[in-house]
PLY file of the C-alpha trace (Angstrom):
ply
format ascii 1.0
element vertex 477
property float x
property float y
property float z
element edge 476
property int vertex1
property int vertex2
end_header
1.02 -9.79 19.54
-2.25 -10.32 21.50
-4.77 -12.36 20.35
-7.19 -9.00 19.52
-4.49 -7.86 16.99
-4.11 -11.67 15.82
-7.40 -12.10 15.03
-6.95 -8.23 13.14
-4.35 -9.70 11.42
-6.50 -13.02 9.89
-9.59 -10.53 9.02
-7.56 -8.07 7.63
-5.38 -10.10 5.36
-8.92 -11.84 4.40
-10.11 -8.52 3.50
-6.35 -7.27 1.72
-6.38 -10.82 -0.01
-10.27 -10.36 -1.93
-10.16 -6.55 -2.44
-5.76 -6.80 -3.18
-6.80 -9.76 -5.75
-9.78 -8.25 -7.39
-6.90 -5.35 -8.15
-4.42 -7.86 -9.32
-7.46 -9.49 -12.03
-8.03 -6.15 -13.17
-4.68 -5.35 -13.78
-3.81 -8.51 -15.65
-7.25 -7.87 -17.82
-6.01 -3.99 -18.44
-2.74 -5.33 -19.26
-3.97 -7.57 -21.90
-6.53 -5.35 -23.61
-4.40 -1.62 -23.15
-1.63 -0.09 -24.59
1.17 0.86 -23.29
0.32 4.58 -23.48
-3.60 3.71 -22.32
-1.97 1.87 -19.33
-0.08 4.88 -18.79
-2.80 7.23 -18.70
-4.81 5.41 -16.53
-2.16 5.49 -14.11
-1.93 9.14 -13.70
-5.37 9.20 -13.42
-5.31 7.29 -10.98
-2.16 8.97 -8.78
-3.70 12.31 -8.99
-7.06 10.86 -7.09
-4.77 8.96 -4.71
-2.34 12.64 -3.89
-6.19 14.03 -3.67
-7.70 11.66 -1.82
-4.88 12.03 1.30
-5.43 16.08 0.81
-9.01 16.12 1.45
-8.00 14.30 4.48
-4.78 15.45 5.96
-4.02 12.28 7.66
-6.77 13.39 9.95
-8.83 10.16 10.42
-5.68 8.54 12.07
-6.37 10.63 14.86
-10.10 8.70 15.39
-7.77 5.54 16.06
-5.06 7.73 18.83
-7.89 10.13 20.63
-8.29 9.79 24.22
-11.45 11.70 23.85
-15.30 10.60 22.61
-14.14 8.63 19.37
-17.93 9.24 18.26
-17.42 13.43 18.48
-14.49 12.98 16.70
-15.75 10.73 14.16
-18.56 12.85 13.67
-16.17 16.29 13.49
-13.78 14.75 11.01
-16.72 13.67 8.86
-17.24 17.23 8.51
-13.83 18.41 7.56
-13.02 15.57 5.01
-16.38 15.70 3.69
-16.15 19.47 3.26
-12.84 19.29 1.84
-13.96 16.21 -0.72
-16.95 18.18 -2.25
-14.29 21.24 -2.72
-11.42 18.86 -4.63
-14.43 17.42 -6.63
-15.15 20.70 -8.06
-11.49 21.53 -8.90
-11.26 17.82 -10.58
-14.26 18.65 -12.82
-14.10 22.31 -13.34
-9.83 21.82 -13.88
-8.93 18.33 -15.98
-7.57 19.65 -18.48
-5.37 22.06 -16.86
-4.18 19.03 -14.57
-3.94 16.86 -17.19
-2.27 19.16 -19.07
0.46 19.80 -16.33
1.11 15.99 -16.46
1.95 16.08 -20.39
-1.08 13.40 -20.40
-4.34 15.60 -22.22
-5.67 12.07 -22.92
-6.21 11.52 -18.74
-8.63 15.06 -18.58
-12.01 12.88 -18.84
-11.19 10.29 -16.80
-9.82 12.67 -13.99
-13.50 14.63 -13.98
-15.34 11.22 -13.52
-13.38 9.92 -10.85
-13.05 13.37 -9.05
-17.06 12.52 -8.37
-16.23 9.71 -6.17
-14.11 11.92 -3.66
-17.08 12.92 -1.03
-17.93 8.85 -0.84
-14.34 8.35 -0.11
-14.55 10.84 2.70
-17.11 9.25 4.56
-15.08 5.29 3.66
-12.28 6.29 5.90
-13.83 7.45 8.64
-15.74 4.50 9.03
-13.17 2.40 8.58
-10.80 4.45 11.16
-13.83 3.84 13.58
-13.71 -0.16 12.92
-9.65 0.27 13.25
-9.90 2.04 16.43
-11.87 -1.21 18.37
-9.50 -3.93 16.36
-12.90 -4.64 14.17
-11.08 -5.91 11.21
-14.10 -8.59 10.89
-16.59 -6.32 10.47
-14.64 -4.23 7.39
-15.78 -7.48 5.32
-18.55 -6.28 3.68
-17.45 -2.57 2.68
-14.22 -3.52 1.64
-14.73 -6.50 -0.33
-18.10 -5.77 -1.86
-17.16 -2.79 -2.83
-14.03 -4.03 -4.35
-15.35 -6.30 -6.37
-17.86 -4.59 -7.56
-15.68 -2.02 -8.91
-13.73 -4.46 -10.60
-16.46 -6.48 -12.31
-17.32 -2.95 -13.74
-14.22 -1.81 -14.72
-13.45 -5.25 -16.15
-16.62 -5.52 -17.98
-16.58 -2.36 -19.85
-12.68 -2.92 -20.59
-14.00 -6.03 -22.30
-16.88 -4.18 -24.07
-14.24 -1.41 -25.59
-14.86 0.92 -22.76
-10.88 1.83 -22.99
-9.08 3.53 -20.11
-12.66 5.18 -18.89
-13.44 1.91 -17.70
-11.28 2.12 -14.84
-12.77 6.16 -13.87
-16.26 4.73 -13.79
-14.78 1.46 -12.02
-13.63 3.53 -9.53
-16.76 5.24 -8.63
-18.62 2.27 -8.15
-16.15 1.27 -5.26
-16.12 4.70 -3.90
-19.55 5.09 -3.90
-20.86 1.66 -2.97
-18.13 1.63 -0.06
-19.64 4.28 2.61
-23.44 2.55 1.29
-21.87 -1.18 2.73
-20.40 0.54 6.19
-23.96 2.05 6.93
-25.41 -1.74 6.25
-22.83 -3.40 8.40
-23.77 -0.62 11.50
-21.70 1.83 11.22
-23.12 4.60 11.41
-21.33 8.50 11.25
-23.22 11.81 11.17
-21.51 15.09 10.33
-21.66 17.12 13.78
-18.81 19.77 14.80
-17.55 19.53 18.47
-14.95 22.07 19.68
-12.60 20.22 21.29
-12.42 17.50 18.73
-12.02 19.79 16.02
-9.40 21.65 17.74
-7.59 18.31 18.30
-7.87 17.21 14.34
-6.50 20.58 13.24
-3.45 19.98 15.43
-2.95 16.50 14.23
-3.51 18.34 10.58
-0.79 20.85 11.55
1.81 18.42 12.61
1.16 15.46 10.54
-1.16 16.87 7.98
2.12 18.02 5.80
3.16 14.29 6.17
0.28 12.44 5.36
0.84 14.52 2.26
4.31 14.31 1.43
3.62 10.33 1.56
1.10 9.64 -0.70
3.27 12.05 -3.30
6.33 9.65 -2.84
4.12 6.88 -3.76
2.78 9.15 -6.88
5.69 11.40 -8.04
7.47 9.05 -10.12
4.13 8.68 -12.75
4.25 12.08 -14.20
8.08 12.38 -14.20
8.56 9.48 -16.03
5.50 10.23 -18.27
7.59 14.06 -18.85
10.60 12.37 -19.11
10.25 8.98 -21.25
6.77 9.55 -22.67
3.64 8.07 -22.36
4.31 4.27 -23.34
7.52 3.90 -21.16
5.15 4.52 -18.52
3.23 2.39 -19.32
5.82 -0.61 -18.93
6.42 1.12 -15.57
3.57 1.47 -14.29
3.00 -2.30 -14.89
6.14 -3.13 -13.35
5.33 -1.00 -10.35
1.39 -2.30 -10.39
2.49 -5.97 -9.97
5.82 -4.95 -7.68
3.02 -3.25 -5.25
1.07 -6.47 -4.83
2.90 -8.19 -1.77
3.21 -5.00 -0.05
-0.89 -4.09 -0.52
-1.62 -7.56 0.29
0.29 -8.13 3.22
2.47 -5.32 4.33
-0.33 -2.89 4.27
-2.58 -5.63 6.47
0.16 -5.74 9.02
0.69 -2.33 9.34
-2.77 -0.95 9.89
-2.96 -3.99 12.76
0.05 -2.90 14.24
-0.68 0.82 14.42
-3.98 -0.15 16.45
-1.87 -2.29 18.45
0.71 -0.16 19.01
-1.67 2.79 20.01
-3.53 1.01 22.19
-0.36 -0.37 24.32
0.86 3.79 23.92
-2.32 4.54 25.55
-1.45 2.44 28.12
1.86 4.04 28.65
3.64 0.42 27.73
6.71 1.13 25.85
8.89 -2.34 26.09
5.18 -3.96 25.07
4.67 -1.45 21.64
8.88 -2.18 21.07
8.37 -6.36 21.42
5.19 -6.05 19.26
7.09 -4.14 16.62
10.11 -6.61 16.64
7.27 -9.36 16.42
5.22 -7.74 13.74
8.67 -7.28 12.01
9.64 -10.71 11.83
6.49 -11.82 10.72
6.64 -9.33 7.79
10.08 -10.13 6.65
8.99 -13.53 6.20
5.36 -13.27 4.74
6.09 -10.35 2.79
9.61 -10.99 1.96
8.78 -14.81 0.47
6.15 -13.42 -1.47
8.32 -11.34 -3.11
11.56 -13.89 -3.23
8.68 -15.97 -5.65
7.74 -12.43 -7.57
11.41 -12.07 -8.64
12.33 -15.27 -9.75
9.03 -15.44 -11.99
9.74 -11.33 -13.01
10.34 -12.88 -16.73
7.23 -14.76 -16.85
5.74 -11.08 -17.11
5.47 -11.54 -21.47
2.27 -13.62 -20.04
0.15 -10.47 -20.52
2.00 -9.93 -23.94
5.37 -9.76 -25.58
5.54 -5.88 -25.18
5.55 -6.10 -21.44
8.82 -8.07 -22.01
11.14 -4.70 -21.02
9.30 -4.19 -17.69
10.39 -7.10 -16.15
13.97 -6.08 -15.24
11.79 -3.12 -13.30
9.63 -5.24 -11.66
12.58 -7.08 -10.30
13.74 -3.81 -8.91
10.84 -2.55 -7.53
10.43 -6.34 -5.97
13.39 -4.61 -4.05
11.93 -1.23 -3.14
8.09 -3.04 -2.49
9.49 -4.86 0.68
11.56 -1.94 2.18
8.50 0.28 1.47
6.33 -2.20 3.63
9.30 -2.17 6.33
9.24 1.15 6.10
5.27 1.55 6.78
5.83 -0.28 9.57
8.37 1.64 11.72
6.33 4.36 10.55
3.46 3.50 12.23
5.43 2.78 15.94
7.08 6.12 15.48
3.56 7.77 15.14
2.18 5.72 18.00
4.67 7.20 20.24
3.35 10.36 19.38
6.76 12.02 17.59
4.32 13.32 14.76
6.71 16.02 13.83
9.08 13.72 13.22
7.08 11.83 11.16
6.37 14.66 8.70
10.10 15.28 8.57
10.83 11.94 7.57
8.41 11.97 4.92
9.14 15.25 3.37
12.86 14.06 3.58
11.62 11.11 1.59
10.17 13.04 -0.72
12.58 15.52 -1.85
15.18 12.71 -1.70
12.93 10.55 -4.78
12.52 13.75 -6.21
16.07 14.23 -6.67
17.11 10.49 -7.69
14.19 10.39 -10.10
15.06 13.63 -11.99
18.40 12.73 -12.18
18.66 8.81 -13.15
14.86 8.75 -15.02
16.39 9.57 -18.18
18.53 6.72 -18.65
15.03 4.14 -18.63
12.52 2.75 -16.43
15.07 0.07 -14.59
16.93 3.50 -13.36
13.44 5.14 -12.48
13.07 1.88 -10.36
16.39 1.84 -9.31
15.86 5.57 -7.95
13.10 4.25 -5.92
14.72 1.32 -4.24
17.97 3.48 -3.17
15.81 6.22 -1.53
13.30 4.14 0.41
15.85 1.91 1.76
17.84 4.88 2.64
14.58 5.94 4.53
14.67 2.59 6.09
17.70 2.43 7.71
16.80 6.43 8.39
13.55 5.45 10.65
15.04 2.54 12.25
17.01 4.99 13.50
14.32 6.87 15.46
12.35 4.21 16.37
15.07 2.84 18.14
15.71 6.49 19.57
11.78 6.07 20.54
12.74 2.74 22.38
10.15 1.17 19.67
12.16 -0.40 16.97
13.54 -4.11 17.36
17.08 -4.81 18.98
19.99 -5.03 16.38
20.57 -8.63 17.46
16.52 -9.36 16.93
16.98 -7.54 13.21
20.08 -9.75 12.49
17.91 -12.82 13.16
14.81 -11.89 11.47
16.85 -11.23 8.44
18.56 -14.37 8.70
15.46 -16.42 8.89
14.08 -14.63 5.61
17.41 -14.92 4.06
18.25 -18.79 4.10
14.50 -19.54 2.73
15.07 -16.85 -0.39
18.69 -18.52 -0.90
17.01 -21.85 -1.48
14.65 -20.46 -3.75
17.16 -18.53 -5.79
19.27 -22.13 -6.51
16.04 -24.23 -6.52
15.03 -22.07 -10.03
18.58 -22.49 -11.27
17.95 -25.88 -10.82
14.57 -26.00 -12.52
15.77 -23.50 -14.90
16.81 -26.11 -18.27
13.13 -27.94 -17.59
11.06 -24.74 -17.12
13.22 -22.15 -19.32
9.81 -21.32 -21.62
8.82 -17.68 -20.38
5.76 -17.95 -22.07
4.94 -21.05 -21.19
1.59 -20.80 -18.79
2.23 -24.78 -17.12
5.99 -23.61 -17.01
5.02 -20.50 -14.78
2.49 -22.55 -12.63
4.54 -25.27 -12.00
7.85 -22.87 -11.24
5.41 -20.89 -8.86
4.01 -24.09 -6.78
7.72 -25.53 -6.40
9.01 -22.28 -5.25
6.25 -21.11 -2.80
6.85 -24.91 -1.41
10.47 -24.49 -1.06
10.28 -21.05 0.61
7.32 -22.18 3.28
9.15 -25.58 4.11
12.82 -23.64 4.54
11.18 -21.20 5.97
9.20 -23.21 8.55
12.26 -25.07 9.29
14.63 -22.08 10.03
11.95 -20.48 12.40
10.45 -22.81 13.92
10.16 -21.35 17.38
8.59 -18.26 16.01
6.40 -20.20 13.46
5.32 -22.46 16.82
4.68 -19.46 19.15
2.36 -18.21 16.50
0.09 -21.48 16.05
0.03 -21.69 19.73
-0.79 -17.76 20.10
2.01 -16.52 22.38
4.79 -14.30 21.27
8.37 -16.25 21.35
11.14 -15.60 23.96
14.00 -12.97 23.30
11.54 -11.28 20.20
0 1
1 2
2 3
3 4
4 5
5 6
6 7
7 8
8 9
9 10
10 11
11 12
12 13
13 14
14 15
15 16
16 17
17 18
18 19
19 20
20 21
21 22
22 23
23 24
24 25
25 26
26 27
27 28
28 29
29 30
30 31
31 32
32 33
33 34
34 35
35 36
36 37
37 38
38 39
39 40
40 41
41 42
42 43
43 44
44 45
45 46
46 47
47 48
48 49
49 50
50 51
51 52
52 53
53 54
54 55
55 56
56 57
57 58
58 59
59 60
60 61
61 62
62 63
63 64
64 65
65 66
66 67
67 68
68 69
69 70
70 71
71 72
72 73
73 74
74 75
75 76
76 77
77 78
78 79
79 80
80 81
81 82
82 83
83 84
84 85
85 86
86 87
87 88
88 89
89 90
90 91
91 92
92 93
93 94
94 95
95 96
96 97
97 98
98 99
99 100
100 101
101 102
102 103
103 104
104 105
105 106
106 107
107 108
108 109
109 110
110 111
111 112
112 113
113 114
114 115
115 116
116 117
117 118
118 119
119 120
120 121
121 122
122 123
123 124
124 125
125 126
126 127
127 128
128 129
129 130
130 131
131 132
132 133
133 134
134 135
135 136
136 137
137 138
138 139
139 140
140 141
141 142
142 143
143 144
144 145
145 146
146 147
147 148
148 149
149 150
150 151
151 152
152 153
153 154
154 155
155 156
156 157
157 158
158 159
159 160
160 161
161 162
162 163
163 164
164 165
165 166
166 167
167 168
168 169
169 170
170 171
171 172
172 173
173 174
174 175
175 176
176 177
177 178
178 179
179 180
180 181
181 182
182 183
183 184
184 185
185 186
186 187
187 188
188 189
189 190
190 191
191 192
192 193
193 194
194 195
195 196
196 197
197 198
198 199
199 200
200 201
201 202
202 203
203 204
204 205
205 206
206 207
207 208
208 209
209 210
210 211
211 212
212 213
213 214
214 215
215 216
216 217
217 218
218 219
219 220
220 221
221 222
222 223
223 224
224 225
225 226
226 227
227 228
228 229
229 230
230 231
231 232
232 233
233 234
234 235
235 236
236 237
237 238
238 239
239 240
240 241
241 242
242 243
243 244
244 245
245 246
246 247
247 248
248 249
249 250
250 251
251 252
252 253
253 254
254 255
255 256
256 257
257 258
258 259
259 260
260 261
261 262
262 263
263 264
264 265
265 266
266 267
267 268
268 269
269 270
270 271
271 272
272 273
273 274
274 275
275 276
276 277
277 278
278 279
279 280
280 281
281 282
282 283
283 284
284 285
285 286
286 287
287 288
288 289
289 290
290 291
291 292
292 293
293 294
294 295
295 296
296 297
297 298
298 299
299 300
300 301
301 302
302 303
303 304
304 305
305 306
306 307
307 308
308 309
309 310
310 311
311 312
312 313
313 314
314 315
315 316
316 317
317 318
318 319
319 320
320 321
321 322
322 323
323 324
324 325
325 326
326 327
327 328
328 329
329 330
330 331
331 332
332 333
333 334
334 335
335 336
336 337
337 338
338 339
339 340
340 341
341 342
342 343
343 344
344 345
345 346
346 347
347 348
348 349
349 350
350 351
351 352
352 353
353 354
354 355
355 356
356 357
357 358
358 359
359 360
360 361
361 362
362 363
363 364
364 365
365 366
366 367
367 368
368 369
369 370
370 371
371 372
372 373
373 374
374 375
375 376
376 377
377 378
378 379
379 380
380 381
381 382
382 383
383 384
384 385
385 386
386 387
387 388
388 389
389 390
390 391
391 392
392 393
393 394
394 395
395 396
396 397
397 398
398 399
399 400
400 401
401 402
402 403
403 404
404 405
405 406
406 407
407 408
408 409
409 410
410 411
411 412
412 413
413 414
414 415
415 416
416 417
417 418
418 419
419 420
420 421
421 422
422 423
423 424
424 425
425 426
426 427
427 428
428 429
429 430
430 431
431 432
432 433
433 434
434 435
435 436
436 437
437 438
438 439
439 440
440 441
441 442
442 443
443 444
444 445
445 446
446 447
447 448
448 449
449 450
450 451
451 452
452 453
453 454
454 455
455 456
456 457
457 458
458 459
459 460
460 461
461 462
462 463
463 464
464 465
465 466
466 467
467 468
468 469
469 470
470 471
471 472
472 473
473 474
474 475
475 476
């Protein structure tokens, strides 16, 4: 890892950390004051704007960070496609909510998917600046859009959920952030005007055309299993789900997400540069670093899964979900990962396979285990993205990108002998601290864990944890 992505790494994670944790508040806050069934609602709302928001874009602002041409042209071209396609799903969101909310068995969700169909065109313009700052490792500079605009969604959302606002709260919430977002970018310099260039737009569409269906088929995976379980279980069991998977998601938003959008720079920049062995050692380095940030983080989220009847004695059944979907959260941020080095190698076709493989492979397991409760919903999500896992080690390793088996084996084993420790620490601390709904309990369960895991963890990797204080990649990783 050089010390352009390293630095990425710091901003980004100081960026993921504020805008991740102004998420987390809000969901704790919606948590307390919803229903089950308002909590629900809200979060189809919320993954039909998420499947929209990747369609109005194809996956096409990657490209801004892998072009060998102008980045500016492109910028300026893909601006124009995204926007154009924004302004188009913003008049099917308004003009259609109740026919989408009605094909979700959710009529309740048809106002809130109107209002937060308006903030699709500000979206539009977000991502292209941000692929910009992505494409010249300017993690630093994403401070201001990203954060400010965070939070200042959240205080909205949070206030009106206070004032009795209900699950609207969260539409208008939303486009605040979407709106303020582009408004921030512009103050912080960066600066992109719709313009049309041949070339460029000849390049997006073939980016659109191999990765486009991709792009796609991943955000779905991430939003299928809301309106199947909603069809299948009702409205309030997905509510308990979609807290479990909410709070499961953390780590991986957090952190995984931060590491990946570093490495894919990284790794298409050393592409670029026609340096294999470099993009295969950064991956194997990136991994390692994931399995134990990422991986500890959710090692603590497990062991506290009970201390979920916090937010209310009817969250009680989601916490054997959460503990699953602990599970599935850090093999879908290993799995973003080798994603991104497959990408960077330029296999997009691939890619788009893999995804769509994904898909209809969730599709199946969530159809056919969803009606036995959310645990087997979650269960159906673990078993297919760690089948995907082991499925796209597979070609990054055919790609010459993915880490060694014998590096794997030892990155596994220096996650696995911190997470043992914490597993018979809480055993251990279990007769002292056995009050679920005890908030000193939980704090004091939390601090001794996150200690063990660091100081185990520190211990068992201690070259790797020196060679990244001094900034130099370790031997043999």
């Amino acid at each position: 890892m050089d010390d352009r992505a390293r630095r990425g790494v710091g901003w980004l994670t100081l960026v993921s950390v504020a805008t991740k944790g102004s998420q987390l508040v809000v969901t704790v806050v919606l948590a307390a004051l919803f229903t089950e069934a308002d909590l629900g609602v809200v979060a189809l709302t919320l993954a039909l704007v998420n499947t929209a928001m990747v369609v109005q874009s194809m996956g096409v602002t990657a490209v801004i960070s892998r072009t060998e041409h102008d980045a500016e042209r492109m910028a300026g071209t893909v601006l124009t496609m995204t926007a154009a396609a924004a302004t188009l799903l913003t008049v099917a969101g308004v003009a259609g909510a109740p026919a989408l909310a009605g094909a979700v068995d959710a009529p309740a969700a048809a106002p809130l998917i109107r209002v937060v169909s308006i903030g699709l065109p500000f979206m539009a313009i977000a991502w292209v600046q941000l692929a910009l700052m992505s494409r010249g490792l300017n993690f630093r500079q994403r401070l201001v859009p990203d954060i400010g605009s965070a939070i200042g969604g959240a205080a909205v959302t949070v206030g009106l959920a206070l004032a009795g606002a209900g699950p609207m709260s969260v539409a208008v919430g939303f486009v605040v952030t979407a709106a303020s977002q582009p408004v921030l970018g512009v103050a912080v310099g960066v600066r992109v005007r719709p313009r049309w260039d041949r070339r460029a737009a000849g390049e997006a569409f073939r980016w659109i055309a191999t990765v486009g269906a991709g792009a796609i088929a991943a955000t779905v995976v991430l939003n299928i299993d809301y309106p199947i379980v909603s069809r299948i279980l009702g409205p309030d069991a997905l509510g308990l789900y979609s807290l479990a998977f909410r709070l499961g998601f953390v780590p991986y938003a957090l952190l995984g997400t931060v590491l990946a959008s570093v490495a894919f720079a990284l790794y298409a920049n050393l592409m670029r540069d026609g340096d294999r062995a470099e993009a295969a050692a950064a991956n194997t380095h990136f991994t390692r670093l994931l399995l134990l940030t990422v991986g500890g983080t959710y090692v603590v989220a497990v062991l506290l899964a009970d201390r979920i009847v916090l937010l209310g004695d009817r969250w009680a059944a989601a916490a054997p979900a959460l503990m699953v979907l602990c599970g599935y959260g850090l093999g879908r941020a290993l799995l973003t990962l080798w994603y991104e080095s497959v990408v960077a190698t330029g296999r997009l076709r691939l890619y788009t396979l893999l995804e769509c493989a994904h898909l209809i492979l969730l599709a199946m397991l969530l159809v056919t285990f969803t009606r036995y409760g959310i645990v087997a919903a979650a269960l159906a999500q673990a078993g297919a993205v760690w089948t995907m896992v082991a499925t796209v080690w597979i070609a990054a390793r055919r790609a010459h990108v993915a880490p060694a088996p014998r590096d794997l084996v030892r990155a596994v084993g220096g996650f696995a002998v911190p997470a043992v420790a914490c597993v018979l620490l809480s055993r251990a601390l279990h007769p002292v601290l056995s009050d679920p709904r005890s908030l000193p309990a939980a704090a004091g369960e939390a601090v001794a864990l996150i200690v063990c895991y660091g100081v185990v963890a520190v211990v068992v990797n201690r070259a790797f944890v020196t060679s990244l204080l001094r900034h130099r990649q370790p031997a043999g990783t």
